[in-house]
One Martini backbone bead per residue (centre of mass of N, CA, C, O) as a GRO file, in nm:
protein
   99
    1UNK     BB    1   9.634   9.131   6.985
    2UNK     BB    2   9.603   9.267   7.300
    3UNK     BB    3   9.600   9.204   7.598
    4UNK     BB    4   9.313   9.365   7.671
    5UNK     BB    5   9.144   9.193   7.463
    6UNK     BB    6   9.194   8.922   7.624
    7UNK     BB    7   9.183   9.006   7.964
    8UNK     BB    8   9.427   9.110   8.067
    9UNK     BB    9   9.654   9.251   8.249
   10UNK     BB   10   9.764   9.598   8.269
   11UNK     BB   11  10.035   9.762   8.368
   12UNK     BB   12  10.124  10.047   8.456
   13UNK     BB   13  10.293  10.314   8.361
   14UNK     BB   14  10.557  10.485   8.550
   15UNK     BB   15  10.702  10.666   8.280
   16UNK     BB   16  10.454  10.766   8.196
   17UNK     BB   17  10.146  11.042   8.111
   18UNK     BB   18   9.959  10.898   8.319
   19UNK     BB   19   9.690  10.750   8.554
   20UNK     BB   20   9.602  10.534   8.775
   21UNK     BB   21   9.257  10.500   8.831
   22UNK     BB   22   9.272  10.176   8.919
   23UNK     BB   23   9.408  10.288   9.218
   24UNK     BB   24   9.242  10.504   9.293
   25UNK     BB   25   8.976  10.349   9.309
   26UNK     BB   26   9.106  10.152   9.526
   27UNK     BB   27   9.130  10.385   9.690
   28UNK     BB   28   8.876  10.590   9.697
   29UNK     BB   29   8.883  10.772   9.450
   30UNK     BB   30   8.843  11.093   9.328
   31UNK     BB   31   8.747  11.394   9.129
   32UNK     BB   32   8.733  11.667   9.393
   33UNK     BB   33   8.841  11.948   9.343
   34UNK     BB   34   8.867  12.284   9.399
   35UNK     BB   35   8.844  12.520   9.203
   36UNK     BB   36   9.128  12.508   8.990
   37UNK     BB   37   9.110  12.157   9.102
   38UNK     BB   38   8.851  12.052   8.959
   39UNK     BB   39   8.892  11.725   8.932
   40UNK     BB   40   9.085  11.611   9.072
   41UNK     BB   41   9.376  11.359   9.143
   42UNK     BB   42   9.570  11.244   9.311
   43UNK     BB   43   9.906  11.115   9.367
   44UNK     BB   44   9.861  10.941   9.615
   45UNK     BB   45   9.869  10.584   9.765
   46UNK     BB   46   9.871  10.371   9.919
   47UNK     BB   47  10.047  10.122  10.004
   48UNK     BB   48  10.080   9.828  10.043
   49UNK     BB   49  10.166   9.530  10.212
   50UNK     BB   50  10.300   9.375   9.955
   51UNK     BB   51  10.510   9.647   9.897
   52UNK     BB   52  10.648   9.669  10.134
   53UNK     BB   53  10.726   9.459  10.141
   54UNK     BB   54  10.916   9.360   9.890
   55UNK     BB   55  11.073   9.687   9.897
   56UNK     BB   56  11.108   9.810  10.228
   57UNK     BB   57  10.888   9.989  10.308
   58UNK     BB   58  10.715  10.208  10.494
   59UNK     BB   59  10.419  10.251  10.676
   60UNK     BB   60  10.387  10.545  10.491
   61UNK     BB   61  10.382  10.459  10.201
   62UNK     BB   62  10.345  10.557   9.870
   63UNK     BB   63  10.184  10.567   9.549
   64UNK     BB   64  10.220  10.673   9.243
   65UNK     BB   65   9.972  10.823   9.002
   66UNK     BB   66  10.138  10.910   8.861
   67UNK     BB   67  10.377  10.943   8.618
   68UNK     BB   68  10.647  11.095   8.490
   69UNK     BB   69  10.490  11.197   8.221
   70UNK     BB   70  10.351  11.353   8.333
   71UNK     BB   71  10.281  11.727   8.380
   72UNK     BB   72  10.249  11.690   8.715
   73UNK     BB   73  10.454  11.577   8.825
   74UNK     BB   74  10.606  11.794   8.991
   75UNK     BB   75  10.415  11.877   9.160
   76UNK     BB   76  10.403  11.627   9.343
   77UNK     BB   77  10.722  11.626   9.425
   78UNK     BB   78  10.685  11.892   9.578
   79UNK     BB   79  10.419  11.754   9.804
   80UNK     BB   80  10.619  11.533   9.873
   81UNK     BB   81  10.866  11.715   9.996
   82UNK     BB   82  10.682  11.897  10.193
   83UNK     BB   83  10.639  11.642  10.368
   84UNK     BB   84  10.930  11.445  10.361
   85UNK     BB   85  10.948  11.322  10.087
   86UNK     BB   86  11.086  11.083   9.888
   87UNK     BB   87  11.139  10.975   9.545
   88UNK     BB   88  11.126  10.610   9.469
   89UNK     BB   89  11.213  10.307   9.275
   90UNK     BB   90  11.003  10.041   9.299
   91UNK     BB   91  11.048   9.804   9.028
   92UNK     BB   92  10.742   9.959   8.853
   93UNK     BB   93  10.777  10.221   9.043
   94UNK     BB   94  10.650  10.511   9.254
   95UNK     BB   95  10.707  10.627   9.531
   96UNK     BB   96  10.654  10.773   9.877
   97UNK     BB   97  10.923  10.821  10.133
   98UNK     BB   98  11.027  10.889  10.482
   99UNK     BB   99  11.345  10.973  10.629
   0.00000   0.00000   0.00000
């Protein structure tokens, strides 16, 4: 039987190419994209209070929703690079972070 059978709390895997989904909806996203991006779902959402403490991170750091190996990892990249932050991992996430 696995972790999630069990009721286990089962952590976002930050190296796959998944999206996390349940940190997205916990920060009040949804699948809201227009036009070619129609149902699209954010690339980062708000660090938390106790990863900025934790990781020393400012505050204005957010964390990558999408995995490593998502398919638009790239694109996301490009877009908090655009932002002036850049990807940095921290503990067993991926951050965008602004210096």
């Amino acid at each position: 039987m696995c972790g999630a059978d069990k009721g286990l709390k089962v952590e976002f895997d930050a190296d796959s190419d998944g999206y996390d989904y349940a940190r997205a909806k916990k920060a009040g996203m949804k699948g809201d994209g227009t036009g070619e991006d129609k149902g699209h779902w954010g690339s980062v959402a708000p660090a938390t209070d106790e990863e900025k403490k934790m990781f020393g991170l400012p505050d204005d750091a957010y964390v990558m929703l999408k995995g490593k190996g998502h398919p638009t990892w790239d694109k996301a990249v490009a877009g908090e690079e655009k932002r002036g932050a850049q990807i940095v991992k921290a503990g067993s996430r991926y951050f965008s972070v602004k210096f």
